[in-house]
Structure formats: C-alpha cells, structure tokens
C-alpha positions in Angstrom: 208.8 2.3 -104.2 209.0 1.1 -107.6 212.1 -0.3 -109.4 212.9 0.3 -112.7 215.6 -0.9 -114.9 216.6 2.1 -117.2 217.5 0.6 -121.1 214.6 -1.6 -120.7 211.9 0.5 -122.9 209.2 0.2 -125.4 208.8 3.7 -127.7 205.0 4.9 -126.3 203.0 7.0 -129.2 201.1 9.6 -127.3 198.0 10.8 -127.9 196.3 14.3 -126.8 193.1 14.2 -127.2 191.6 15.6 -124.9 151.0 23.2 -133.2 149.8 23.2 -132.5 147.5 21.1 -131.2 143.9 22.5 -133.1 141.5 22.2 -130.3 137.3 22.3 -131.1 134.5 22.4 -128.6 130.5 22.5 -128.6 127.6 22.6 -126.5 126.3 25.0 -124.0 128.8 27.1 -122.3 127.8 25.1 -118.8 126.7 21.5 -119.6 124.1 19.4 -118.4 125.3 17.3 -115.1 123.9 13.7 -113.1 125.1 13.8 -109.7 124.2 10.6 -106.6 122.6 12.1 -103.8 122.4 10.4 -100.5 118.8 10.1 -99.5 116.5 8.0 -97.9 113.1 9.9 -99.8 112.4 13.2 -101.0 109.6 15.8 -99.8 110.1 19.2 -101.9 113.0 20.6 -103.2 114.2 25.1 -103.8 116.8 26.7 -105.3 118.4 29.7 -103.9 119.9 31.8 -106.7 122.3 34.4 -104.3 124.6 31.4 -102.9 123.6 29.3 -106.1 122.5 26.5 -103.9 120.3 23.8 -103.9 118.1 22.4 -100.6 116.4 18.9 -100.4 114.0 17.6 -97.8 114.3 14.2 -96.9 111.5 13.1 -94.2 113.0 9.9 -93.4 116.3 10.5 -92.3 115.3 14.1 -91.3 117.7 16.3 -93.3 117.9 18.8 -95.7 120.6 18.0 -98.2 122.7 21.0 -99.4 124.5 20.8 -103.1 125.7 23.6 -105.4 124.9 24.3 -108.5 126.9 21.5 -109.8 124.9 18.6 -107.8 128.0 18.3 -105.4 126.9 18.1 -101.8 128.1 21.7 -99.3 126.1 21.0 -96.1 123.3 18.7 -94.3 121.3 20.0 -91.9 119.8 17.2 -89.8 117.6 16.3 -86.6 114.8 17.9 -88.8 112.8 14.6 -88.4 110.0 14.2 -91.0 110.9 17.3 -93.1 109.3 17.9 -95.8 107.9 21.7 -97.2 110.6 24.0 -98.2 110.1 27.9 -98.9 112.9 30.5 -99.5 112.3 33.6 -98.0 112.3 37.2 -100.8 115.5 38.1 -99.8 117.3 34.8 -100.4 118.6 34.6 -96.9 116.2 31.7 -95.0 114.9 28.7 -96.3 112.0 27.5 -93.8 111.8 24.3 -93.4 107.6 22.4 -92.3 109.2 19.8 -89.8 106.2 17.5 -89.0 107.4 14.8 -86.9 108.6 17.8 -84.5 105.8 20.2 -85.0 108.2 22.9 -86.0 108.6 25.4 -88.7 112.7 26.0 -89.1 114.8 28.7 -90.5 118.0 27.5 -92.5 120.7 30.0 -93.1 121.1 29.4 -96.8 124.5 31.2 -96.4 125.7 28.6 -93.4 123.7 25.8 -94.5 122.4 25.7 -90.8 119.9 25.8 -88.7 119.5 29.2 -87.1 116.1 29.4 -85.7 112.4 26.7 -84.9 109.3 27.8 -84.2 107.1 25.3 -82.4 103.9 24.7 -84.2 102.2 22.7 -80.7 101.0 19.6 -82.2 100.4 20.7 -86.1 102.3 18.4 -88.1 103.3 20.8 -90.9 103.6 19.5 -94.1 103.3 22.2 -96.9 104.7 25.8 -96.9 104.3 29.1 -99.1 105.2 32.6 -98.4 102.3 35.5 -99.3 100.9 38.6 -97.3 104.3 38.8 -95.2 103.8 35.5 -93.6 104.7 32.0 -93.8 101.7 29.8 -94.2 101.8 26.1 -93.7 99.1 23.0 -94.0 99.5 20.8 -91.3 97.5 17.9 -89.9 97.3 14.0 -90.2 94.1 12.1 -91.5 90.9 13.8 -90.5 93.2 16.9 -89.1 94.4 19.0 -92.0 94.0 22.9 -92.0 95.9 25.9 -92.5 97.8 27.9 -90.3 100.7 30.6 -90.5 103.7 32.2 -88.9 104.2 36.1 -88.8 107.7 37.1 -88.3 107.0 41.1 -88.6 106.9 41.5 -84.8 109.7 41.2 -82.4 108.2 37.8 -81.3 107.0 35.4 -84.0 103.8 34.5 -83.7 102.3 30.7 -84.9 98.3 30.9 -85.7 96.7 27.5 -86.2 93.0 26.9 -87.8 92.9 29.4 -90.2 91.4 27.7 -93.0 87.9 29.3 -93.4 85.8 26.1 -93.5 87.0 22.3 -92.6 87.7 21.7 -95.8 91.1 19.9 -95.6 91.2 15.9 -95.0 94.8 16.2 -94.3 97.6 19.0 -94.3 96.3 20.8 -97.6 99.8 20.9 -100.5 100.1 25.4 -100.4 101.6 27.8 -103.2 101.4 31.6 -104.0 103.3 33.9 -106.5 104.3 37.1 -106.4 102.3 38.3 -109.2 99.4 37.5 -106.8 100.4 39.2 -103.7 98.2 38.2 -100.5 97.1 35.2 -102.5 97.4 31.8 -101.3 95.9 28.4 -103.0 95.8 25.2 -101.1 95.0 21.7 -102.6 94.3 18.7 -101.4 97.6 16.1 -101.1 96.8 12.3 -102.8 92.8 13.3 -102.6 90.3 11.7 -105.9 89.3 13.7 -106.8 91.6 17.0 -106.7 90.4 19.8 -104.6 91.4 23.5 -105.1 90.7 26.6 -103.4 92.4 30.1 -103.3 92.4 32.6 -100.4 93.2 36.1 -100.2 95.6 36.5 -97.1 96.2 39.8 -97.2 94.3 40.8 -93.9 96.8 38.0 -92.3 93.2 36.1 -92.1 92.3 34.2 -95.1 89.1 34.6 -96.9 88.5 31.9 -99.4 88.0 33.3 -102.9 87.9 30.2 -104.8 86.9 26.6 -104.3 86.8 23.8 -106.8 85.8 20.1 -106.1 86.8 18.4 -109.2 88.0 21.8 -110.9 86.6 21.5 -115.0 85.1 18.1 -114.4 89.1 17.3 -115.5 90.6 17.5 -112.2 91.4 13.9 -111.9 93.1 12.5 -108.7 96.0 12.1 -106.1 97.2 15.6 -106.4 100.6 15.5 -106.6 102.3 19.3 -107.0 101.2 22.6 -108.0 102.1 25.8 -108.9 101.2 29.3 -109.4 102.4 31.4 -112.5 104.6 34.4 -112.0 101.8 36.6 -113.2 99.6 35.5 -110.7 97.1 34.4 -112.9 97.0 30.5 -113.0 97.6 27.4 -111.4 99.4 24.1 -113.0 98.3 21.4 -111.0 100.2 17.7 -111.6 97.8 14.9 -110.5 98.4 11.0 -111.1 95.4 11.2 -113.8 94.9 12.9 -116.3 97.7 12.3 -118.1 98.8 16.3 -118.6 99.3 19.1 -115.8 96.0 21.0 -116.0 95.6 24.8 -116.0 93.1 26.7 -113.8 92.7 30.5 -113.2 92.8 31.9 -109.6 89.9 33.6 -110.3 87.3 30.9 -110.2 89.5 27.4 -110.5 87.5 27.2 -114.6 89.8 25.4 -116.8 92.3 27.7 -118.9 94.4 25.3 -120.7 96.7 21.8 -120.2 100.4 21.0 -120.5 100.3 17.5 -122.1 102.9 15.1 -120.7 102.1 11.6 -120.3 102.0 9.1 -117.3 102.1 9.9 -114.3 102.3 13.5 -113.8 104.2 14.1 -110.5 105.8 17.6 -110.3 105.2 21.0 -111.6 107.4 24.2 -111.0 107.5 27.2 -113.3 110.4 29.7 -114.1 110.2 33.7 -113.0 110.3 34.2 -117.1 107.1 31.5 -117.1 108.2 28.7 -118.8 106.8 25.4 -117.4 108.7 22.4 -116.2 106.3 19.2 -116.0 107.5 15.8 -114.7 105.9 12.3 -114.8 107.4 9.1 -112.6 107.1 7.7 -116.2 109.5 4.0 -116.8 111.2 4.2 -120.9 109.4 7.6 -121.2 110.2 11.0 -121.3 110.7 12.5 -117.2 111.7 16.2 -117.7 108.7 18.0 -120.0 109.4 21.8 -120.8 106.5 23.9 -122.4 106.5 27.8 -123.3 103.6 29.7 -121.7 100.4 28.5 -123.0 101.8 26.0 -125.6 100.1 22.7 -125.4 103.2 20.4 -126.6 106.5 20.5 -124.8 109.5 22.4 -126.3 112.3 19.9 -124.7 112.2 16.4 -123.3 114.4 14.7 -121.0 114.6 10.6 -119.6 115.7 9.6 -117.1 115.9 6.0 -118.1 115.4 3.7 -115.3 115.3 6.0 -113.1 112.4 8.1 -112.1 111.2 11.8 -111.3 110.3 11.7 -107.3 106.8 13.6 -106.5 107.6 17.4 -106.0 111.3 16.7 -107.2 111.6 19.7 -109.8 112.5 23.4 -109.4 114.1 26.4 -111.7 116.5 28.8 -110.6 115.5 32.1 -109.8 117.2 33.2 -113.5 115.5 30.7 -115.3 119.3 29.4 -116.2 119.1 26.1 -115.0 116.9 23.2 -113.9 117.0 20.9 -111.1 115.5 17.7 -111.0 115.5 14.7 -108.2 114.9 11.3 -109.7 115.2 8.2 -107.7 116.0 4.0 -109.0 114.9 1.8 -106.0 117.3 3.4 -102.8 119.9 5.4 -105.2 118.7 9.1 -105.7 120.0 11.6 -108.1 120.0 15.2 -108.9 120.4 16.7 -112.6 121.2 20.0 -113.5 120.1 21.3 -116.9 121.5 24.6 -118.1 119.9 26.5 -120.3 117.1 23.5 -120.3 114.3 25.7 -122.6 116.9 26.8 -125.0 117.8 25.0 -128.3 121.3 23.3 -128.7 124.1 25.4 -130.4 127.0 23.9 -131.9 130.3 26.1 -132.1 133.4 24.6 -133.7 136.6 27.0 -134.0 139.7 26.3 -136.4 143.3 28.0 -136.1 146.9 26.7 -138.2 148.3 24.3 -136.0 151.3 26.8 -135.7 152.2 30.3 -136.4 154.8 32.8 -136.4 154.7 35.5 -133.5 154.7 39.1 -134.6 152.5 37.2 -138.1 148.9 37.3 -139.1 146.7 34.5 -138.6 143.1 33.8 -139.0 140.4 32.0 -136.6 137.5 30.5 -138.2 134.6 28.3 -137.7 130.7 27.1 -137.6 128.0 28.2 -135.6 125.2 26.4 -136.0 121.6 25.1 -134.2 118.6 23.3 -135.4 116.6 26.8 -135.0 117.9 29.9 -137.6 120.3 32.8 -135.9 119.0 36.2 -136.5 120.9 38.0 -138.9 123.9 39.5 -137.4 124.4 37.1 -134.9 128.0 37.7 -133.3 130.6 35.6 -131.7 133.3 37.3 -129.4 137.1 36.1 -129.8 139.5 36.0 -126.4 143.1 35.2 -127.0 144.8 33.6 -124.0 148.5 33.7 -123.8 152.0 34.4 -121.7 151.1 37.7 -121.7 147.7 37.9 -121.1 147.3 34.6 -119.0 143.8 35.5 -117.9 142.9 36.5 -121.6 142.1 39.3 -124.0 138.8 40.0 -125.2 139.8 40.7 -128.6 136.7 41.7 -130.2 133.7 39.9 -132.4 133.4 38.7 -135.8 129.8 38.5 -137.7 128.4 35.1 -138.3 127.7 34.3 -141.8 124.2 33.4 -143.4 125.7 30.0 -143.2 127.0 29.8 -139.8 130.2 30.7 -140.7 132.8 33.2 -139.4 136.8 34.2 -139.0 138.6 36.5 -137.6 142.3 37.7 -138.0 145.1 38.2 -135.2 149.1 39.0 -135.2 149.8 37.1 -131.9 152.6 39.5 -130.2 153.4 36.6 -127.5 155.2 33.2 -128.6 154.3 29.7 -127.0 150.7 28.2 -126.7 148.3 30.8 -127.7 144.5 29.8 -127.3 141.6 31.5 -128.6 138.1 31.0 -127.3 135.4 31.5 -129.8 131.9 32.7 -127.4 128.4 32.7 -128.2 126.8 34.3 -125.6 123.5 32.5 -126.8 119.9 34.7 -127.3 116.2 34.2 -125.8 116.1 30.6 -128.4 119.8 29.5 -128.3 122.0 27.9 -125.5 125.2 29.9 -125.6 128.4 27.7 -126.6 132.1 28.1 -126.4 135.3 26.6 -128.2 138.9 27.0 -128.1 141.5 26.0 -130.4 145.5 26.2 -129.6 148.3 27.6 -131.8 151.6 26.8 -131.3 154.0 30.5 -132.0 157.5 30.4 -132.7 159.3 32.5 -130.9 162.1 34.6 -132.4 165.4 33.2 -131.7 167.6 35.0 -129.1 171.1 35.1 -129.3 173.5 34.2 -126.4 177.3 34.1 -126.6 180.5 33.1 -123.9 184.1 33.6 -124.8 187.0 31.4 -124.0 185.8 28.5 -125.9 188.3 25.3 -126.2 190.6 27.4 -124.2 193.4 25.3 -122.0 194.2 27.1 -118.1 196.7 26.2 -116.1 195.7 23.9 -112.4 193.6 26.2 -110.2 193.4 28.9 -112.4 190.8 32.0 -112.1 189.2 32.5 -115.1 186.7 36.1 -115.7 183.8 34.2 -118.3 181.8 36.5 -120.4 178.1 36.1 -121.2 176.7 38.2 -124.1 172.7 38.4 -124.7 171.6 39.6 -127.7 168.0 41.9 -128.1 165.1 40.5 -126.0 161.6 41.6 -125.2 161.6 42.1 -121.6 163.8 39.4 -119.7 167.3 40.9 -119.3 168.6 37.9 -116.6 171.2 35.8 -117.6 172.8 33.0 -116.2 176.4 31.6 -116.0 176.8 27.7 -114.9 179.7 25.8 -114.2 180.3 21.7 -114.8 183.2 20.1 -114.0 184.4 16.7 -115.4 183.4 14.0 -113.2 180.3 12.8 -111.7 181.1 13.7 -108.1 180.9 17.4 -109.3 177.9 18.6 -110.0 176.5 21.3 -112.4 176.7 24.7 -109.9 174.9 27.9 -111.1 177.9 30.5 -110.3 176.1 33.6 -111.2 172.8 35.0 -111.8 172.1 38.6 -112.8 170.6 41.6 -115.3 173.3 42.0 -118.1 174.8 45.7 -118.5 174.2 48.4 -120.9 176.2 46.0 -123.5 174.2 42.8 -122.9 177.2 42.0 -120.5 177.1 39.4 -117.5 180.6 38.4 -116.2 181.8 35.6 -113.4 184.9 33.8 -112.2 185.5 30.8 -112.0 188.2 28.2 -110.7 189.0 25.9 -112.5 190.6 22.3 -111.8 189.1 20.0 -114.4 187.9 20.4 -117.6 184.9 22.3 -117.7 181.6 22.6 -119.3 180.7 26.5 -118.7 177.4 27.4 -119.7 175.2 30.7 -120.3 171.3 30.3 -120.0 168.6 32.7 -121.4 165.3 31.5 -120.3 163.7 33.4 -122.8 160.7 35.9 -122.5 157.0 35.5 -124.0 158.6 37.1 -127.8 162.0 34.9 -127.6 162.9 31.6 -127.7 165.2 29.8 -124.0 169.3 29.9 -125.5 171.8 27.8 -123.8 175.4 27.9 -125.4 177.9 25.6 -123.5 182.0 26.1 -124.0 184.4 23.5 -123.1 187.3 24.6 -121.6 190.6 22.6 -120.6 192.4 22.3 -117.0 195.9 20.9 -116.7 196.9 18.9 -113.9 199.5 20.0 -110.9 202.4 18.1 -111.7 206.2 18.1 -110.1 208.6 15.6 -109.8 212.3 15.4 -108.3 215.2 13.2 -108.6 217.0 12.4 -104.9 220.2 10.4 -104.3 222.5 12.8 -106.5 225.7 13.7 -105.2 225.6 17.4 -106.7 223.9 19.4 -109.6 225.5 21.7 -111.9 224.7 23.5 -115.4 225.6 21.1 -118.5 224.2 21.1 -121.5 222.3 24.3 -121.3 220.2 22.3 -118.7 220.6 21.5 -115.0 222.1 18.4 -114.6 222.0 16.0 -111.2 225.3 13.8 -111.3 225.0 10.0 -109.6 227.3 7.4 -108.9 227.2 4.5 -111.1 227.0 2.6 -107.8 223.9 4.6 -106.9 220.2 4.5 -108.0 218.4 7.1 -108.4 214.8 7.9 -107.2 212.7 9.8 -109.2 209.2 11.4 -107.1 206.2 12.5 -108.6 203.4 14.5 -107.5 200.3 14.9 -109.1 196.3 16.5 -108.9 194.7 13.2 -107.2 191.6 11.9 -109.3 190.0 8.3 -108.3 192.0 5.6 -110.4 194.6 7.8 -111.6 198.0 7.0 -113.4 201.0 8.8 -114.3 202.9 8.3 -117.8 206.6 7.6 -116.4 209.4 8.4 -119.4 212.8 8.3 -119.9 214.7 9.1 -122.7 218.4 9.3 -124.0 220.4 11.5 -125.8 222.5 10.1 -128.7 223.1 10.7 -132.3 222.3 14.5 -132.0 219.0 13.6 -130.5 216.7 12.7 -127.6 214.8 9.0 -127.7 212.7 7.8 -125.6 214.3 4.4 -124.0 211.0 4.1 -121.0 207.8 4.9 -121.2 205.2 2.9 -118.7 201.8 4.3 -116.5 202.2 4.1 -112.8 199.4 4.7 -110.3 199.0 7.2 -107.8 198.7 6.8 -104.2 195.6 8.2 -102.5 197.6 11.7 -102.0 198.4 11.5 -105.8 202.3 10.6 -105.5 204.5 7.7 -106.3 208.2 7.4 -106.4 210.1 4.8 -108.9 214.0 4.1 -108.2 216.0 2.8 -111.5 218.1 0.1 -110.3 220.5 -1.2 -113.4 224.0 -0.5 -113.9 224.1 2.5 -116.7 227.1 3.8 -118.5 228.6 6.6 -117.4 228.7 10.3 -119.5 226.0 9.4 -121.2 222.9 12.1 -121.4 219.5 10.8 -119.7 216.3 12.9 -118.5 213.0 11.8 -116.5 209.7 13.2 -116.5 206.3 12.7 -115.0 203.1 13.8 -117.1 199.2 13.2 -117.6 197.8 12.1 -120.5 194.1 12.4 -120.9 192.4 9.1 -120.8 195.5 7.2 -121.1 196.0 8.5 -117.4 192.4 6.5 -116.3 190.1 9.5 -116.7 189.7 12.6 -118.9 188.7 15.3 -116.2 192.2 17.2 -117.2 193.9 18.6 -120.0 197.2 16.3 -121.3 199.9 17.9 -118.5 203.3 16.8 -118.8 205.8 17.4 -116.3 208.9 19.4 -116.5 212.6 17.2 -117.6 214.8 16.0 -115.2 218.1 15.5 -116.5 221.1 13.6 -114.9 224.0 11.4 -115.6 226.3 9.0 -113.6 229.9 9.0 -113.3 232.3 6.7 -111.8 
C-alpha cells in the first residue's frame, strides 16, 4: 500500500491527446539456339517432326542421344554398341537404328525414346540405312566385305536378306539414300573411297537391279565420300566428298553431272529440305560451316560458322517442315547441336511503340517498323494481340497494313486497367523469317470509392460497436472487407469480416472494442478500378473504479455522497483499472474552498499485474473541510496510448473529530 500525505500537492496540467515500361523486340519469332551435347563421336543424325525430336548416333559409346527441338536432351537409348545409320520410318513412329558392332538393325520408339524391337543381321555389320520399296535397306560389311542387304517388315515375321547388291561392287558397307519422289529407288556410294563411286538401284521388286553406276561420276567426283542425298523430286543426287571443294550434283538417271553447290573446304554433310532447299556443310576452321542454297542456285543464300568448332561428317538434317535446321559440330571432345529456325529465310526486324501509360476506357495507338534487308510485298500485314487482366491468354485484336516504309499503327481503347501488353506479329512469307514484339502500357484504373462510418468516435471499455462499409460503383468485384487493429503490438491486424455488399453497396460487422482501434475497409479492386483502403480511428476508454474504505458512515452532503472519517483515521483509497504492460494511474485529490474545487495532489502510480493499487493518506487533516479522490487514465501520460483519456468517477469525504 501506498502512503500519501494529503496537502502535499503540485497543480498537474492534463493533457488529452489521445508506364509503363515501353518494351521492343526483333528477330525471328523462334530464335536460333547452341546447345552441349554429351558424346563421344557422331554417325548420322534425323529429325522426327510429329514428337519434334531430334536422334543422334554415337558409335563409340553406343547410344542414340534424344534432344527436342530446343537442343535439350529427353532420352538415351544405349547398349546400341557401334551405332551409326539412322532412318525414320513414313509414319514418324520408328527410327531404325544400323548397330554394327552387334549385327542388328533396331527399332526406336520415337514417342518413348526406347528401344522396342532388334533384328539380328548374322554377322553384317550394318553401317548405312534408307527406307524405299517398303523395306529397310542397309550396307553393311568391313574392309573387303561391303554389300547391300534389307529388312522387310510387311510379313508377320521380319525377314533380313543379305547380298543383294547386284555385283561385288562395294569395298566396304556402301553409305545408302532414296526419296520419296523416287519410289523403289535406292543409290548407294561408296564411304571414304578416291575416287567416289555411285550407283542407283531400282528396289521395287524387293530385289535390286542396278540402274546406274558411276566410277568417278563427271570426271568431278573427287574423293572420300562423305554424305549424300537424294532430292525430294527424285531426280538428283548431292553428294559431299573431301575434294572438290562444292557438293556435286548428279541425276539418278545416268550419275552425268547436273550442277554443283559451291561451299569451300572440306565438304562433309549434305541433307535437303521436303521444300528442296539444300543444306551443305564443310569441317572448315575460321570459315563458313552451315552453307544454304535454293534449288539449282550455285552460291549459297545463308552462311553460318561455327568458329572453332567444326561440322562432324553426316552431322546436318532439316525438319520434316523445312522450319528448322539441325546441325552437330564438334571442338576436340565437346560436341554441340544448333538449331536454326527459319535458316533459308531472310532476317526481319519488328520493333513496336505504345505511351508508357494510358487511361483505361481511352484511345491509344500502337506503332512501329517492320523491316528486312529483302522488300515486303505490298500489303504486307502485322496482327495486334492485346494481353491483359481480362484477357490473360490474349486477344487477337486484328491487323494493321505495313506502310511502303515499313511502317504501321494501330489504335485501341483498353477496357481493362493495369499492365496491358500488346504483341505486334509478323507471321513471316516464303522470303521472310516471321518476328514478334511486345510493348507494355501501364492503364490507370478509375478510382473506387470506399467509405466506413464512426470515424474519431470514443466507446466506452468493451463496447460492441456495428461498423459500416460503403463501396461505391465497380466493374465486377462486389467483396468487401472489414479489418480490425488494435493498439498494441501484441494484437495483431484480424480480418473480422469478408463478404458481397448489399443492394446499397452495404457490408456491416461488430466489433469489440477494448483499445483504440484502427478499423479498416479494403476493396481490392477489379480489372476497371483501382484497390481502396480507408482506415478510421476510433477511441476505447479504460475500465476504471475506485473506493474509499475505513469510513465510519456515508451520507448525502453537498448534493454528493459523502464518506465521513475520523481525524484519527486514514483513509484508503482502491483503484481498479484495464491492465496494459507498464501501466500507471493518475492519482488526484482536490479541495473545495473559496467557492471552488483545486487540486491539492496529483501524482502517477503503477498498477499491479491485475491492474490495481491502493494508496492510504496518512496526515492529520482538518476537520469539515470538503475533499474528493479520483483515479483516471491519461493517454500517454499513463505509459501507453492503447486507450482513450478515462477518468474515474469522484470520491468525496471529510473527517470529523
């Protein structure tokens, strides 16, 4: 208990207080991609265009590496030691695989990347494959061994023939291709042989007949045949020796000479697209790799280098769309696989401008350049997709003309607010890659309008108070919500209700209140209005009572309730307050005298851990003379501001003899 001495005092004063970010882009609408591949050697490589897929013999470690279209590595398929031929089946399901060092011909699933059947080949050694006449042929055989031979799958049980070639023409296993545009035609060449051999067969019969044979084809055959190729039409074949220095052209008809690709040293690798244009590659060092030709054009359209690294024998095939080129180059043990989109097709540039912001529900405009080193025709067009909260997957909104000069724009009203994109699309033509660009606008939103009553507003201790949220017009979100945050770091921010407002824009909730309170109302705002928060502040008082013990009576004086003490006796005066951490009481008495009350005490006392104290005045007073006592809490004077100034009720009393 605390002692006091009553005309001890000090007068107290109290105090209440309780863009947008503009985005452009160029280039193709895939680009052009370098990839590490993990090989030991290389032995043929085919694309299969329904599971865009990429397959890649490797005859030392005995795999087949898998990658998609990206260069990433799917699959391996291994224990295919000495691998090396590769042929996808018509219907894009099998790629069948010459396995020499196990005298097996194997079917790949392209769709598991696994193996799913082998074929013994006895002791054949295949090397080479090609698919004609409704069989798989394959050349096979080491030094002083090589022929032809075949497997027919059209019965129930497949069925290897060796020694078909007509006469022991083959050294070793002869390199094989065929086309489609030359059905039951096959034309074998001799692998690494000065000088090149040719010779076509007609298959059809499942027997082949030679047709054609060429020692030195043109007197321009040169040596160490390297690849070869037959032209969709059926017509020709490109053939890529170490010398001459171009891929030479011959017709199936008789092997004459009927034309040249002209590359440079050392041509290694020759594959041509279903739309016939040629890809030509040389294991060149500082010199063009990668050499792309239109049908029957003698200089190349499109170059590519590889640097230091260099184009591996056989290492080049197209996709069955002509869309993309693969290539396998190789720089001592690291190998590599590129991907060229869109490899024949000149460069386009497409830039695209919007305002860094706008305003939703106003016009802007999208504008830009499309332009290439080869003229568009006239009328060249450039679709427009807008991308936004309301059409997150995007909105083809429509095409704009391409100016004479590459230009173009195109208006919009965007109906959404936030980050609106638009991509700008070429969709690119027989000569032109296509190209895409984007550029961002940043929309205002229009402002919503949320209010909640009861602002600054003072409640008694533990009151229940009914808080309403009004929302004004919105697009389509209708949810509002109602949070309460009490004073004090031990209470934390508590969502009290979530909910649709009414017919009137209406949400209601209670809340308790026992500190000073933050109440706030949330809109989180739609794709055509802007998030609103408005907070209110409203005040809690404290519970306060207090009592005065050790009175011999009370009775009515005064027009108050008096409590009447000995002079001999002190009185005790309790208090009992709303505990907070820390928390004092402002302890006051005061006198009445010349027609007025004055304060003679006034002094902060803490609270015990149950928030109550008691503080006995011990001095010898006067007697008939006026007093009263009173507890109260003054914010911050008190040790905290989590309540509203509170003060206590007057306790009056006076001593007699």
């Amino acid at each position: 208990m605390r002692r006091r001495t009553l005309p001890a005092a000090t007068a107290l004063a109290v105090l209440f207080s309780s863009v947008a970010l503009v985005a452009t882009g160029a280039g193709s609408a895939a680009a052009d991609s370098s990839s590490p591949l993990s090989l030991k050697s290389t032995g043929a490589i085919v694309v299969d265009g329904a599971h865009q897929r990429v397959f890649i013999s490797d005859p030392t470690a005995g795999q087949v590496v898998v990658t998609d279209y990206a260069g990433s590595v799917v699959g391996t398929v291994g224990a295919l030691p000495g691998v090396r031929g590769l042929e996808l089946s018509a219907d894009s399901g099998t790629v069948y695989a010459a396995v020499g060092d196990a005298d097996a011909i194997v079917a790949i699933d392209t769709a598991t990347a696994t193996e799913a059947h082998r074929w013994s080949t006895g002791t054949a050694d295949p090397q080479y494959l090609a698919a004609t006449g409704g069989r798989i042929w394959f050349g096979y055989g080491g030094a002083a061994q090589g022929n032809i031979g075949s497997l027919d799958l059209s019965g129930t049980d497949p069925v290897v023939t060796l020694n078909q070639a007509p006469t022991n023409a083959w050294y070793s296993a002869p390199i094989l291709d065929a086309s489609a545009g030359a059905p039951g035609t096959l034309v074998a060449g001799a692998a690494d042989q000065s000088p090149v051999v040719l010779a076509v067969y007609d298959v059809s019969s499942g027997t082949p007949s030679q047709t054609a044979y060429a020692f030195d084809p043109g007197s321009t055959g040169g040596g160490n045949l390297m690849d070869m190729a037959v032209t969709p039409d059926g017509k020709d074949v490109v053939t890529a020796s170490g010398a001459p220095y171009y891929q030479a052209v011959y017709k199936l008809s008789d092997l004459s000479k009927d034309g040249k690709y002209v590359t440079n040293p050392y041509p290694n690798a020759v594959d041509i697209a279903p739309n016939g244009d040629i890809a030509a590659g040389t294991s060149s060092t500082d010199e063009a790799d990668v050499h792309l030709f239109e049908p029957g054009t003698s200089l190349p359209l499109k170059e590519y280098t590889f640097g230091s690294d260099q184009l591996t024998a056989r290492g080049l095939a197209w996709a069955p769309d002509s869309s993309r080129l693969f290539a396998v180059s190789r720089n001592g043990d690291a190998y590599a696989l590129h991907v060229y989109d869109d490899p024949t097709k000149v460069a386009t540039t497409l830039t695209s401008n919007a305002p860094a912001t706008g305003t939703r529900g106003t016009a802007l405009t999208v504008t830009g350049k499309l332009t290439s080193s080869a003229a568009f025709p006239a009328g060249t067009k450039v679709s427009v997709t807008r991308t936004d909260d309301e059409s997150p997957s995007g909105k083809l909104l429509g095409e704009a003309t391409v100016a004479a000069d590459g230009s173009y724009s195109f208006p919009d009203t965007p109906p959404a607010g936030g980050k609106v994109t638009y991509a700008v699309s070429y969709a690119g033509d027989t000569d032109h890659a296509g190209a895409t660009s984007t550029s961002s606008v940043t929309v205002a939103k229009t402002a919503a309008t949320v209010t909640l009553n009861n602002n600054l507003k003072v409640y008694g201790y533990n009151s229940s108070v009914v808080f309403t949220a009004h929302l004004g017009a919105t697009y389509k979100n209708r949810t509002v919500e109602i949070w309460a945050d009490p004073y004090g770091s031990d209470k934390p921010n508590t969502l009290v209700k979530k909910g649709t407002v009414d017919a009137n824009g209406n949400l209601t909730a209670t809340v308790r209140l026992t500190r000073d309170t933050k109440v706030s109302a949330k809109f989180t705002g739609d794709t055509r209005y802007s998030a609103k928060t408005t907070t209110n502040t409203v005040y809690t008082k404290v519970s306060v009572t207090s009592s005065l013990s050790g009175a011999y009576k009370t009775a009515t004086a005064w027009n108050a309730t008096y409590a009447y003490f000995h002079q001999s006796k002190d009185p005790v005066h309790n208090t009992s307050m709303t505990m907070y951490p820390g928390r004092k009481y402002q302890f006051q008495i005061q006198q009445f005298y010349s027609g007025a009350w004055h304060t003679t005490a006034a002094e902060y006392f803490a609270l015990d851990r149950y928030g109550k104290d008691s503080v006995q005045l011990d001095d010898n007073p006067p007697t008939g003379v006026r007093f009263r006592i009173r507890s109260s809490y003054i914010d911050t004077k008190s040790g905290d501001n989590v309540n509203a100034t509170t003060y206590g009720g007057w306790k009056y009393f006076t001593f007699t003899r």
